[in-house]
NUTI-653371 format. One record per residue (C-alpha): z, y, x. Coordinates in steps of 0.02 Angstrom, whole numbers, plus 50000, padded with zeros to 5 digits. Layout:
N
ZYX ...
//
This chain:
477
500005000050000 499505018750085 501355028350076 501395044450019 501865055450137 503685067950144 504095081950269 505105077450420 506505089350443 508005086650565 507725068750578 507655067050366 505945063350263 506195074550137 505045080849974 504625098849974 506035111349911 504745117749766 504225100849725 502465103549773 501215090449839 499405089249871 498275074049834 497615059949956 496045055049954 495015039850021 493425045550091 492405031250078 492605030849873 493455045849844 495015039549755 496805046849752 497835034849869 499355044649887 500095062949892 500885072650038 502145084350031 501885103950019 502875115950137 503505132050052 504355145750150 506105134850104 505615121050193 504815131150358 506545139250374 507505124050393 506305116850490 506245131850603 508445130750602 508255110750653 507095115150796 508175127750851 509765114050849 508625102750921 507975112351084 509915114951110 510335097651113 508535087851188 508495099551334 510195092651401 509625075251413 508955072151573 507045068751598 507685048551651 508485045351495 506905056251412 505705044951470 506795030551407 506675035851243 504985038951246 504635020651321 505285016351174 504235022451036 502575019851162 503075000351136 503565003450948 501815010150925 501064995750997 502084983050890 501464991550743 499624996850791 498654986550677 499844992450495 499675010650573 497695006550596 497635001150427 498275016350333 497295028250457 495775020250405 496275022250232 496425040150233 495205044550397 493565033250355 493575026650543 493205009050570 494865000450599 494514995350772 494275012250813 495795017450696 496905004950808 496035009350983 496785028050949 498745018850894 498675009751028 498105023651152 499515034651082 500735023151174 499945023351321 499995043651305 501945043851261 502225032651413 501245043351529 501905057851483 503755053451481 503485045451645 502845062351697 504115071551640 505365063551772 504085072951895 504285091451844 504995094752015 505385109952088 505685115852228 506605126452393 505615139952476 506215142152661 507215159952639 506955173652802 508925176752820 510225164052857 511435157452712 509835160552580 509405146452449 507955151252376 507635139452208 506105138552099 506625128451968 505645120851799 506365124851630 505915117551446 505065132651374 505845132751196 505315125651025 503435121350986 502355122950848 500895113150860 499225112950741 498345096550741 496615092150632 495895077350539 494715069850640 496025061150764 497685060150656 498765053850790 497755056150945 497895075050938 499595076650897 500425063451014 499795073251154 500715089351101 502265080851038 502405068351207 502125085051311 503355093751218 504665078151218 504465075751415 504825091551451 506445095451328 505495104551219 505795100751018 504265102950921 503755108550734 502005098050697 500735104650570 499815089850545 498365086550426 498515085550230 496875075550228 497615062750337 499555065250341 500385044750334 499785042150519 500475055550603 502015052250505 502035035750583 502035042050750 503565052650719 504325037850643 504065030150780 504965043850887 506525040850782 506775024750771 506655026750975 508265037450959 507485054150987 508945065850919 508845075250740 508015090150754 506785087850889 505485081550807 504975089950629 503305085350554 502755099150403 500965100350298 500585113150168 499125128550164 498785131150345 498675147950367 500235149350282 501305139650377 500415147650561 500565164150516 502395160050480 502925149750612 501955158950758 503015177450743 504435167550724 505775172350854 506365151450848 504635149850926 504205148551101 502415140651123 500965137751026 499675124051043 498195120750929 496815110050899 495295116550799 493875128050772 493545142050897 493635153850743 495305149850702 495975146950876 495335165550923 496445171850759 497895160350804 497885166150990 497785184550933 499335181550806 500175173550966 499765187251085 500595198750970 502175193151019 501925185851179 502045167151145 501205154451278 499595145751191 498435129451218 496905131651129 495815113251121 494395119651004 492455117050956 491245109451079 489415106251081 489325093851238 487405094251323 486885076551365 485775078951529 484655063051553 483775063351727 481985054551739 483005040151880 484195037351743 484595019251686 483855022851524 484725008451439 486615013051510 486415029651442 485765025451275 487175013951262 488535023751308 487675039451229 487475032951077 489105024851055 489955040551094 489015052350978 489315042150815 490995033850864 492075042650713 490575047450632 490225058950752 491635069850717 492265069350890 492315089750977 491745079851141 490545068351054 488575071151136 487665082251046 486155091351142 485325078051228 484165085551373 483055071151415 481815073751585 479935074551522 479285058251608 480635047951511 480755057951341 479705046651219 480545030351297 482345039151269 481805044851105 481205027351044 482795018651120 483975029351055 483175027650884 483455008050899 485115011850936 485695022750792 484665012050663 485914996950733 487155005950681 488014997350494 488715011750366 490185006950273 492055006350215 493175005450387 494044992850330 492514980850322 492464972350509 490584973350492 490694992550505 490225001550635 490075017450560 491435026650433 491275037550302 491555059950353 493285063450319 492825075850171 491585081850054 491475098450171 490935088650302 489615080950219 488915100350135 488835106250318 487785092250365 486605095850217 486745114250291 486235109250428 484955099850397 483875111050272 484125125850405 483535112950533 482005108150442 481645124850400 481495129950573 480195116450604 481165102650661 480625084450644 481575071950570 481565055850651 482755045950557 484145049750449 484665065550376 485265063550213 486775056450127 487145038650093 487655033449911 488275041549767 490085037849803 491065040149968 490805054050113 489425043350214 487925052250300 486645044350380 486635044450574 485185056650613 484045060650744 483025077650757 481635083850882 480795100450915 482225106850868 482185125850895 483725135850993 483755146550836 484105129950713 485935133650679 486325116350740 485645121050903 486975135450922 488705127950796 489555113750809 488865098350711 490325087350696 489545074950613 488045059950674 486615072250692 486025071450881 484735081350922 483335076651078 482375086851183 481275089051346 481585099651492 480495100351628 481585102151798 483605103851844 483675120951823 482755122351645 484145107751603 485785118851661 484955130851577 484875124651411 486555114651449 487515132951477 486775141751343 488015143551225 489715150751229 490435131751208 491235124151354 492235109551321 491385091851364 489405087651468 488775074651508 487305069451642 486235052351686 485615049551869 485375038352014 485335053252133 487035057352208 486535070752274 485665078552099 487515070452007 488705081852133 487465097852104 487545095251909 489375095051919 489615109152019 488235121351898 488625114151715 490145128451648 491115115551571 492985109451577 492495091351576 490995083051639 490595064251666 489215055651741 488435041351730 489925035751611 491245040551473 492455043851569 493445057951476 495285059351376 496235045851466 498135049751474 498205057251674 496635068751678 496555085551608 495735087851450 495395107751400 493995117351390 493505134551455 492365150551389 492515148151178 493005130451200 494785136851232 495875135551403 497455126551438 497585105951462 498135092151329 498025080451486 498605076151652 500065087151746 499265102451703 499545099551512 501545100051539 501565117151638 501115126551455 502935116351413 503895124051549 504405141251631 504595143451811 506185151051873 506495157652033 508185158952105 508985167952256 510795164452303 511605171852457 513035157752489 514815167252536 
//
């Protein structure tokens, strides 16, 4: 049975004061499943007080006994990956092996990251006068409020919260109302793992409501987000207001560069896989692919083969390899897209319409001659519309690649080393991987620069946004 879904304040599932909730609805028939709970100003307050409480007590227990904890609820996520995979499917559309890749992934994360934490050294600077310690130490920077999306219900926020956690941070999560039970799993899981009352506080409701409430708020210390770069440029402005620290993960529109020495079949695999995995509502998914002239047609034709392999249907059929969109919006913007697209003169190779009468599916599409005016040449598709074309030499290739004002994720295809290392070095991204997928994994950074945002949700750098840097100077007596 999919649970409906409570808020989590100081350590308590709890309905909303008002009573409120909002429907649940399963995207690949569009029934009510459930309801989650709807945050009113009531319920932010006390949540706000319980972070407060919480920061007081968390950031006294040592980063050992912090990384306990968390070891704990990394293993309890594991134990219950494939009941957690079930309801995210339910509410999400993924395919469940891809609904219990992410579970399983998030205890790997927690684990990382609380091991991590025990690392936040730091350290004596040599002093010019005798009888001078000269400290810098590393200091939990407060209570967090964190803004999470639907397209990776736990993914996104167990990044945030294990950052937060390792550090001694407590945390106020604003998690998705069109997929809340999963993320409410994950903070289950953090208190059945002992993490204290009050640390951990999990709220849904209108978003800009509860952003524009929590982000002034004095109780408040940092802000990270996940989302849109129209919204993250608001929510960073808000922030900025009154000087609270930000991490902004938001929209992508990763370049695919395809060399003419490229294993064609390698990339078209891995390509492929990674631009409809989730339905293609991924912000690093592959979404301009730049294919070298001599080895266009052959990529075209392959990658064709590929995305007609692909079976539509209900995640929770193991035949599936391909979910539903998480929403009817998502679906409109595809149709958006591709009227504007056609308009423009682009060709339609396969796909481009929606599947069924019933359920959120869209057929995975491919486009060519795709103009640079086509709005999907220029905004975000999120969603299994990949779009192929020619370039002539490396230069015409970075480009195209560094076009637009999105910076997040690229991607490149050689046998050249030498051609790999210069692609690298010229695409303005914040990740790049060649010749594999090789992006998101618990110890690397993962951030974006330019309109794809700044800051990192991975790797060391991601807990330095969770701490403040003090320096002290003490003449010893």
């Amino acid at each position: 049975m999919y649970p409906s879904t409570q808020l989590l304040i100081d350590g308590k599932w709890t309905p909303a004061a008002s009573g409120r909730t909002i429907p649940v609805l399963n995207p690949a028939n569009e029934e009510q499943i459930g309801t989650v709970a709807h945050a009113g100003k009531e319920d932010l307050d006390r949540a706000l007080a319980a972070a407060k409480k919480g920061f007081e007590k968390w950031r006294k227990v040592s980063p050992y006994d912090r990384a306990k904890i968390m070891r704990k609820a990394a293993d309890l996520m594991r134990a219950r990956a494939d009941d957690i995979a079930k309801v995210m499917t339910t509410e999400q559309g993924k395919p469940l092996a891809q609904a219990k890749i992410e579970t399983m992934l998030a205890g790997d994360i927690i684990d990382w990251f609380g091991e991590e934490g025990r690392r936040t050294y730091g350290r004596v600077v040599p002093a010019r006068a005798e009888n001078v310690y000269q400290l810098v130490l590393k200091e939990p920077v407060g209570p967090v409020a964190a803004f999470t999306p639907w397209n990776f219900p736990i993914n996104q926020i167990v990044r945030k919260a294990s950052a937060a956690l390792a550090t001694g941070c407590s945390i106020i999560a604003k998690c998705p109302e069109e997929t809340p039970a999963a993320p409410a799993a994950l903070f289950q899981a953090f208190l059945d793992a002992g993490v204290p009352d009050g640390v951990v506080n999990l709220v849904y409701g209108v978003p800009a409501e509860i952003s524009e409430y929590l982000i002034p708020h004095p109780v408040i210390r940092k802000i990270s987000f996940t989302g849109s770069t129209a919204v993250g440029k608001h929510l960073t402005s808000l922030a900025g207001k009154h000087m609270k620290r930000v991490t902004m993960e938001l929209g992508g529109h990763a370049p695919a560069i395809v060399f003419e020495d490229a294993d064609l079949d390698q990339a078209v695999n891995i390509l492929s896989m990674n631009k409809y995995r989730n339905a293609g509502q991924v912000c690093i998914a592959p979404t301009r692919f730049l294919v070298q002239q001599p080895v266009y047609e052959k990529f075209v034709e392959k990658f064709i083969a590929a995305s007609k392999a692909l079976k539509i249907g209900d995640g929770m059929d193991p035949a599936t390899t391909m979910g539903p969109l998480c929403h009817a919006r998502r679906v409109d913007a595809m149709e958006g897209f591709m009227a504007d697209a056609v308009k423009s003169g682009a060709k339609v190779q396969m796909g481009g319409k929606r599947v069924a009468n019933k359920g959120y599916f869209f057929e995975p599409t491919v486009l060519t001659d795709v103009p640079t005016s086509a709005r999907v040449m220029n905004e975000e598709p999120f969603g299994p519309i990949s779009m192929i074309a020619p370039f002539k030499d490396f230069d015409s290739a970075i480009k195209e690649a560094n076009r637009l004002e999105f910076g997040l994720a690229a991607y490149a295809y050689t046998r050249n080393t030498k051609l790999a290392t210069a692609v690298g070095a010229a695409v303005e991204s914040g990740m790049v991987s060649i010749n594999h997928h090789g992006l998101a994994l618990p110890e690397v950074p993962f951030g974006g620069m330019k309109d794809s945002g700044y800051g990192s949700e991975g790797g060391s750098e991601a807990l330095e946004a969770y701490l403040n840097t003090k320096f002290v100077s003490q003449l010893s007596m």
